[in-house]
N, C-alpha and C positions, 0 to 999 in steps of 0.2 A: 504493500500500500504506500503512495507516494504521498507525505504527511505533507508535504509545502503543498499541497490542494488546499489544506485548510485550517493549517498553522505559518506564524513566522519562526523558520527552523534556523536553528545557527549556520546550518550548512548552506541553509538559500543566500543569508545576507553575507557570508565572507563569500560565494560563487558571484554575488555584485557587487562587490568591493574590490577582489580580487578578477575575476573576470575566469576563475577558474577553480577547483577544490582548493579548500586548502585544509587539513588535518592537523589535530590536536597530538602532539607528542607528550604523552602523561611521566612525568621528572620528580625522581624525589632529590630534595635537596638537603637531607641530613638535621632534618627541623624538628621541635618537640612540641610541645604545646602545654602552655600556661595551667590549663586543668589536668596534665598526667606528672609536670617535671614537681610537683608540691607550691607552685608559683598561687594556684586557685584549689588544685585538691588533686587527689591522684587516681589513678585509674579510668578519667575521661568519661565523658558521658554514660550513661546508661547504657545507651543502644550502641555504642562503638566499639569493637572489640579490639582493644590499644596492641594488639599484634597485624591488625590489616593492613599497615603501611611498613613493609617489610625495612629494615632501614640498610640490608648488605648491597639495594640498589648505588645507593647513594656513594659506595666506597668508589662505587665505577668513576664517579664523577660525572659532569654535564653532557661533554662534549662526547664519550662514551655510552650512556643513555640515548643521549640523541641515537646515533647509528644503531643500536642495538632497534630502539620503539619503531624506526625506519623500517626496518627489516620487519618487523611484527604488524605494521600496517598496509593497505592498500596502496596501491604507487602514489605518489605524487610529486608535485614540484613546489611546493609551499606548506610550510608547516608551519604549527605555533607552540610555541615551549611552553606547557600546562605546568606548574608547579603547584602539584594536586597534593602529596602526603604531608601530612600533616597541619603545622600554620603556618603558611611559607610566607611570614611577614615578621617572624618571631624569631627575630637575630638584629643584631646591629648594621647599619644602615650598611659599612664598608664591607661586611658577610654578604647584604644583600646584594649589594652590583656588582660585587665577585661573580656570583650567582647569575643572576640577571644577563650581567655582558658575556660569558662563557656560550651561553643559550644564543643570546641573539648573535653573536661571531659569525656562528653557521648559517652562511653566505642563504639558503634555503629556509632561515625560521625566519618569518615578519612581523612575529609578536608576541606577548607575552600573556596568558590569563594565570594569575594568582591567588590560590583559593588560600582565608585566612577567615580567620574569627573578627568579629565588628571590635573586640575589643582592644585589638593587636595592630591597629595599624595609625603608628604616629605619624605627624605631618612628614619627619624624614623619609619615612617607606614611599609617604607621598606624591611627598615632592620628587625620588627620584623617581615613580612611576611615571609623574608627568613630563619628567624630565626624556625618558623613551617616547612618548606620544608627541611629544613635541617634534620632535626627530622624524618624524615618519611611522612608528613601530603603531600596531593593531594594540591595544591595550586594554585588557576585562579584568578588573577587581571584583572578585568572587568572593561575593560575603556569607558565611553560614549561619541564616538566623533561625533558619528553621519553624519558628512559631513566635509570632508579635507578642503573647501573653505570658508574662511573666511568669503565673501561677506554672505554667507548663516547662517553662526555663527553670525554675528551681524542682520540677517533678526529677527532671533526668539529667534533673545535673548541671547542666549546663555551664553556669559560672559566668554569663553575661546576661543584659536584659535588655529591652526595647531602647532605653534611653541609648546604651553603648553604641547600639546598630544609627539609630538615629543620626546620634552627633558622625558616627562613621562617614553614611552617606554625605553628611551637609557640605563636612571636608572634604570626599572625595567628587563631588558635581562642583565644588568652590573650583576646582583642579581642573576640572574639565573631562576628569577620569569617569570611564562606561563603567557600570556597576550592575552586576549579574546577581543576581539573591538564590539562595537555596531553601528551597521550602521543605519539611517531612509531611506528609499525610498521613494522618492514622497514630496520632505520639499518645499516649496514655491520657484516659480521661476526655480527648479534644472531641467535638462531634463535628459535622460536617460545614455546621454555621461557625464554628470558631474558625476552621479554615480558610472559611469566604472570607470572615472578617480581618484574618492573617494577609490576606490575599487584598482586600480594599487600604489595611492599612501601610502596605508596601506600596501600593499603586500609588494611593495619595502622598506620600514622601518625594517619589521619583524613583524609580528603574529603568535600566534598557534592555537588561536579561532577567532570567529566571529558571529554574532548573527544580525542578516538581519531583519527589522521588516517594516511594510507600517507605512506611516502616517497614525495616527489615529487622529478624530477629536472626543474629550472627553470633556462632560461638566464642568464649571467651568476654563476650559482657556481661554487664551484672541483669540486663534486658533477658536473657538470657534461661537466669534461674528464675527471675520473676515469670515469666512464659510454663517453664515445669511448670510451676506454682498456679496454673492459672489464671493469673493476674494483671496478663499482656495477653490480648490475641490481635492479631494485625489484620489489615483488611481484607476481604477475598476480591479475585478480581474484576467480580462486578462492581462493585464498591467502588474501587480504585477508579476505575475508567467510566463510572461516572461523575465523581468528583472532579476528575483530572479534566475529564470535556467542558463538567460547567464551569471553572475554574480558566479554563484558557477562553470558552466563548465571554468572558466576560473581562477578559484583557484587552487594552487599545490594540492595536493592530502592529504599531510599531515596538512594539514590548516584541526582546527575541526570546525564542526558547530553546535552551541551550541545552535542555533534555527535560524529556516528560516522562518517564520512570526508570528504575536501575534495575540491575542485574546483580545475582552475587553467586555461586559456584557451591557446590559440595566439595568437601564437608562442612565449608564456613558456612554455609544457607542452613539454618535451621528451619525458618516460616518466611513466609508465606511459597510454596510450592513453584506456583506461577513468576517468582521474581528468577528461577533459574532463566529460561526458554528467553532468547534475547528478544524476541521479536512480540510473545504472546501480550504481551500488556499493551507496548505500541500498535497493537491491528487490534485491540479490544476499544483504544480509545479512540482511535482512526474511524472506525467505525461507529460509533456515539458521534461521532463530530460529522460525519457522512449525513447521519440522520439526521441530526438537533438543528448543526449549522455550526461551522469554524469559528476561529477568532476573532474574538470582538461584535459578535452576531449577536450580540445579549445588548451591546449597546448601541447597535442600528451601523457598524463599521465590519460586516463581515469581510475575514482575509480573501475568501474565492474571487470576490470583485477585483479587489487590490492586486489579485496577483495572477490577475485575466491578461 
């Protein structure tokens, strides 16, 4: 099912930026994060299980990773250096453009997206992110907020709140930096109007990405034992893919989506079944949006028009 019918896909907007694919090279860069090093608490959220971000990628180094991810993805001629494991904002500014400039070197990456917590990103990470955007370079600051409500931020952990995300973004649009949000669906307790309102109170702030994923229940969280217990079950995936459809029909049009659900493998995959199969969740909500109507059809700006 071809989703750019009736979503704005990450992949549509760098193929009109670029004027051709361009592919996400996923980089670990030997980073920790605030809620496992005892900085905010140990052992990382709930639902994280603090071994999924292997850290013996990172001894490769950048420029090593690069070629290797190369080789493990589909051809291309344009890449972008994801610096996905862990808080890759969570080191000193001169670590970071170590960092940073190692990735972009390679003649073939044109840009950087940075996945980090709202709480970790000072004006220095900042300014040198804006500092690549200025330059030329493609630039997404990936924020993990996962849910606007508090009460749900202290359920699992979290160790940030609404406010930290807030001030995050103001700083980072002051910049001129593109800011991608990560949303959970399905976190303990939430129902499906806490989501929407997750989802209105992100919109009203400002975003230009978005990246939607279910709860996943992964071995070695503390999500985990609570699940044995009863006391987590995650959504199935009708559930999922209909929240996920009314959820994108009701986004502007120009909001990207940088992904609309995840995947996670045996033996880490404990629940929900469906989150293995890469493709099952993407043709369950393809389809809900087939039916209802794509993005931004809730608010009289559907994408099929736009992207006639």
């Amino acid at each position: 099912m071809d989703l750019t019918r009736y979503l704005h896909t990450f992949s549509h907007y760098l193929r009109r930026r670029f004027g051709e694919p361009v592919h996400k090279l996923s980089l670990a860069g030997d980073f920790t994060c605030p809620n496992r090093d005892g900085t905010l608490g140990r052992g990382g959220c709930t639902f994280c299980n603090v071994r999924s971000f292997g850290r013996e990628p990172a001894a490769l180094g950048i420029a090593a990773q690069i070629q290797r991810e190369k080789a493990r993805t589909d051809r291309a001629r344009r890449y972008l250096a994801y610096f996905q494991a862990y808080t890759s904002t969570y080191a000193e500014v001169d670590t970071l453009r170590r960092l940073y400039d190692e990735a972009l070197a390679a003649a073939d990456v044109v840009g950087l997206c940075v996945g980090t917590r709202p709480d970790c990103v000072p004006d220095a990470a900042l300014d040198l992110l804006q500092g690549y955007q200025d330059l030329g370079s493609e630039v997404w600051l990936e924020l993990g907020l996962q849910t606007a409500h508090d009460f749900t931020q202290r359920r699992i952990h979290r160790g940030h709140t609404l406010a930290d995300y807030r001030d995050a973004v103001r700083r980072a649009r002051q910049r001129g930096l593109k800011v991608c949000t990560h949303l959970i669906a399905g976190l303990p307790g939430e129902t499906a109007g806490d989501m929407m309102a997750t989802l209105d109170t992100v919109l009203e702030m400002g975003v230009d990405g978005l990246k939607l994923h279910p709860l996943m229940i992964v071995r070695g969280s503390r999500m985990a034992a609570q699940h044995q217990r009863g006391e987590v079950m995650p959504m199935t995936l009708d559930e999922y893919a209909g929240l996920a459809a009314r959820m994108i029909r009701h986004t502007p049009t120009e909001v990207v989506f940088h992904r609309i659900s995840a995947t996670a493998q045996t033996p880490t995959l404990i629940a929900p079944d469906w989150c293995g199969p890469r493709w099952q969740a993407l043709q369950a909500i393809g389809q809900r949006l087939a039916e209802e109507g794509g993005q931004g059809s809730a608010l009289g700006q559907p994408w099929l028009s736009a992207a006639a």
